[in-house]
C-alpha positions as CSV (number, residue, x, y, z in Angstrom):
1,X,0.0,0.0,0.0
2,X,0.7,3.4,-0.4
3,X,0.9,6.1,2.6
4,X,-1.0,9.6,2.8
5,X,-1.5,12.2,4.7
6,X,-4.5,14.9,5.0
7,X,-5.4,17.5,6.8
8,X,-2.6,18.5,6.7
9,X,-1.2,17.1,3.6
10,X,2.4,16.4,5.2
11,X,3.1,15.0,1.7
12,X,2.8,18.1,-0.8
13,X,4.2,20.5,1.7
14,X,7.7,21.8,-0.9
15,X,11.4,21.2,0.5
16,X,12.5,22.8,-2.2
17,X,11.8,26.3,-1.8
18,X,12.8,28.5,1.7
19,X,8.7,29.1,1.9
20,X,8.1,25.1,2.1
21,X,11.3,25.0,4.4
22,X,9.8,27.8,6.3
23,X,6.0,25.7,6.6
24,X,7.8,23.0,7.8
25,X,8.8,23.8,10.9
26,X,5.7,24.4,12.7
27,X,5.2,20.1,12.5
28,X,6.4,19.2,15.8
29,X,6.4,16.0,17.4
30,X,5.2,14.8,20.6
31,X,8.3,14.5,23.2
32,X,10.2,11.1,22.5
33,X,8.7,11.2,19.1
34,X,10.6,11.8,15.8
35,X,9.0,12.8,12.6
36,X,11.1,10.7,9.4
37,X,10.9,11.6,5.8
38,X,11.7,9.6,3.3
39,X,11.5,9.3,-0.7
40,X,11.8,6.4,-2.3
41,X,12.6,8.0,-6.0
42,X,10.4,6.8,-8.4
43,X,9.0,4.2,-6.5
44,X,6.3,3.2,-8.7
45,X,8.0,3.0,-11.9
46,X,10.9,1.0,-10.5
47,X,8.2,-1.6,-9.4
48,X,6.6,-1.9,-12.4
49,X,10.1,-2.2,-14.2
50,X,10.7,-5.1,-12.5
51,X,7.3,-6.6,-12.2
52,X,6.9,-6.3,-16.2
53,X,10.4,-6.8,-16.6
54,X,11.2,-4.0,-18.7
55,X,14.7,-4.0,-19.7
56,X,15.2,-0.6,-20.9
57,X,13.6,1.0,-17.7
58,X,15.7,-1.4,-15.7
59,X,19.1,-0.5,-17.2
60,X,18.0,3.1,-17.1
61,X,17.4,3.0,-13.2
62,X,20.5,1.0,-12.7
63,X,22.4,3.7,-14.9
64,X,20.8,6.3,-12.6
65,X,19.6,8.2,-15.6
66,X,16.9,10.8,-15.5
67,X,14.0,8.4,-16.2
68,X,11.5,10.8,-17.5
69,X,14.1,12.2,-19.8
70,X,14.9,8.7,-21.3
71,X,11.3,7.6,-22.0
72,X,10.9,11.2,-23.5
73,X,13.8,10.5,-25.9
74,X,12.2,7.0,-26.6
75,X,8.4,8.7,-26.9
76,X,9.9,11.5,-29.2
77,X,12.8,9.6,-31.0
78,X,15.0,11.8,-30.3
79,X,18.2,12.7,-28.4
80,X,17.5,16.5,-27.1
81,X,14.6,16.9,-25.0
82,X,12.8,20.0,-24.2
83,X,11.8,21.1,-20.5
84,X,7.8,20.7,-21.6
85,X,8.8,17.4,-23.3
86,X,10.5,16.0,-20.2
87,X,7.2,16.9,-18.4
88,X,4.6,15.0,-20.8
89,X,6.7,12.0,-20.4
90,X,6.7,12.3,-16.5
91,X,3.1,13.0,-17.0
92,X,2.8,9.8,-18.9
93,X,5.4,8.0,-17.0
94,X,2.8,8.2,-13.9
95,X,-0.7,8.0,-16.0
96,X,0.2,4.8,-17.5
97,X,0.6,3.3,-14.0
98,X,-3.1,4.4,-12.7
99,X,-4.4,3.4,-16.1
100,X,-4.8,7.0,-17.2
101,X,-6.2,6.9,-21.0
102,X,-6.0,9.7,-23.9
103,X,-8.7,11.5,-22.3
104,X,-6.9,12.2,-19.6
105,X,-3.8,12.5,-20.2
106,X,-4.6,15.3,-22.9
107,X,-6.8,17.1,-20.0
108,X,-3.7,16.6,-18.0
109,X,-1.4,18.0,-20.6
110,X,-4.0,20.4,-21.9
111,X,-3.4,18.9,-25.6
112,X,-5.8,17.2,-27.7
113,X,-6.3,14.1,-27.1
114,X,-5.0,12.4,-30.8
115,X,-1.8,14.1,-29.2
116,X,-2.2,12.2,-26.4
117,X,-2.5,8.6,-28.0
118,X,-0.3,9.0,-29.6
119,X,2.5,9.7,-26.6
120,X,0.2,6.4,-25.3
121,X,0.8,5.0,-28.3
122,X,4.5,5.5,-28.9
123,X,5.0,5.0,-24.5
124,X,3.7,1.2,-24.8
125,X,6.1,0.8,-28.8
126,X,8.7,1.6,-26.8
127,X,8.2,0.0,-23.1
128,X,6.8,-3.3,-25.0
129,X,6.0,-5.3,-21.8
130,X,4.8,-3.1,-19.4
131,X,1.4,-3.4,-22.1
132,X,2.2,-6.9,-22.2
133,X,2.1,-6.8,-18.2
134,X,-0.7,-4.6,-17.7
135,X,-2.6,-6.6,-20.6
136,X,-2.3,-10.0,-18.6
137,X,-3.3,-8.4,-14.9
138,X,-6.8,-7.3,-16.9
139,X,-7.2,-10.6,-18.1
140,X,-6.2,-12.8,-15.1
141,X,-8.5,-10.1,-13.1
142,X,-11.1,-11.1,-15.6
143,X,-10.7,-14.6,-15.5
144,X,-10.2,-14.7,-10.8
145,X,-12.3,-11.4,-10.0
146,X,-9.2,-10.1,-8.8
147,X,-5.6,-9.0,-9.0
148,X,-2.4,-10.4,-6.0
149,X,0.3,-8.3,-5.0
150,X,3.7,-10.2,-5.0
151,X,2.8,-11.4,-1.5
152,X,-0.4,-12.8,-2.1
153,X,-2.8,-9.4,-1.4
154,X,-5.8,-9.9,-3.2
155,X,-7.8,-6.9,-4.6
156,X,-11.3,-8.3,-5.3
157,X,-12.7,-6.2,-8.4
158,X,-16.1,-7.0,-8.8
159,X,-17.0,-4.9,-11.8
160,X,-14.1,-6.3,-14.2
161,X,-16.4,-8.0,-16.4
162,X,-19.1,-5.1,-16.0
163,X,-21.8,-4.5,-19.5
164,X,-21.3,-1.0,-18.3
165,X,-18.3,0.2,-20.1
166,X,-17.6,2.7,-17.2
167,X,-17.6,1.3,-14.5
168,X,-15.7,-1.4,-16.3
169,X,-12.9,0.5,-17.5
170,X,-12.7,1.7,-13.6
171,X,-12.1,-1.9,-12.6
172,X,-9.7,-2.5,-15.4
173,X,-7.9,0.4,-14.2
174,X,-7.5,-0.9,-10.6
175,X,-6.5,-4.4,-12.1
């Protein structure tokens, strides 16, 4: 699972800047209690690298390359990469792991959405089996009624053979 944090959002609070350094201080922990931050870079993409076994994500992350630069270089066939370019790639980079489609990637991006399939398009050309991967958790959610983590968690999706296209694609999403 995956950990958050509302009200406040501890999570979205910027390190970056002497404002969100600023904000930051006034969390304070209970006496004997310490407050820990950690980032595990990319988390999510380096999971589903190894899950789908994608050997060009892989090398990239052992090669500690930027690795929303790379797939933009693979998504754009080409070898110099503008700032918004590296950011359409993050964009989809992260989409494709939620199951976000053209729709909403182009809303995202605020292009049109023939723009965004075909970054879809070109994302899955050059990342072959993370489709491949994705592709077979829809169908083995189809055939069980639900999808396992690597250590057996089952996530029971009982609209993934839904008539309603909707609320399908929602479940499809999850799987």
């Amino acid at each position: 699972g995956r950990l958050s944090s509302i009200e406040p959002n501890l999570q979205n609070i910027p390190i970056r800047y002497e404002e969100g350094r600023e904000i930051r201080k006034v969390f304070i922990p209970h006496e004997g209690h310490q407050l820990l931050a950690c980032d595990y870079s990319q988390i999510e993409l380096r999971v589903l690298a190894d899950l789908a076994d994608e050997k060009v994500l892989i090398e990239a992350f052992k090669n500690n390359e930027d690795i929303h630069t790379k797939t933009a270089q693979l998504i754009f066939g080409k070898e110099e990469i503008t700032s918004l370019e590296r950011r359409q790639a993050k964009a989809v980079n992260f989409g494709i792991i939620y199951g976000q489609s053209a729709f909403g990637l182009a809303q995202n991006l605020n292009i049109s959405r023939k723009e965004a399939k075909q970054i879809i398009d070109s994302y899955f050309e050059q990342y072959p089996t993370i489709k491949g991967y994705m592709d077979d958790a829809v169908a083995k959610a189809r055939e069980q009624g639900y999808v396992e983590t690597i250590m057996q968690r089952r996530r029971y999706l009982k609209d993934i053979n839904s008539a309603n296209a909707v609320v399908r694609g929602f479940a499809e999403r999850n799987a």
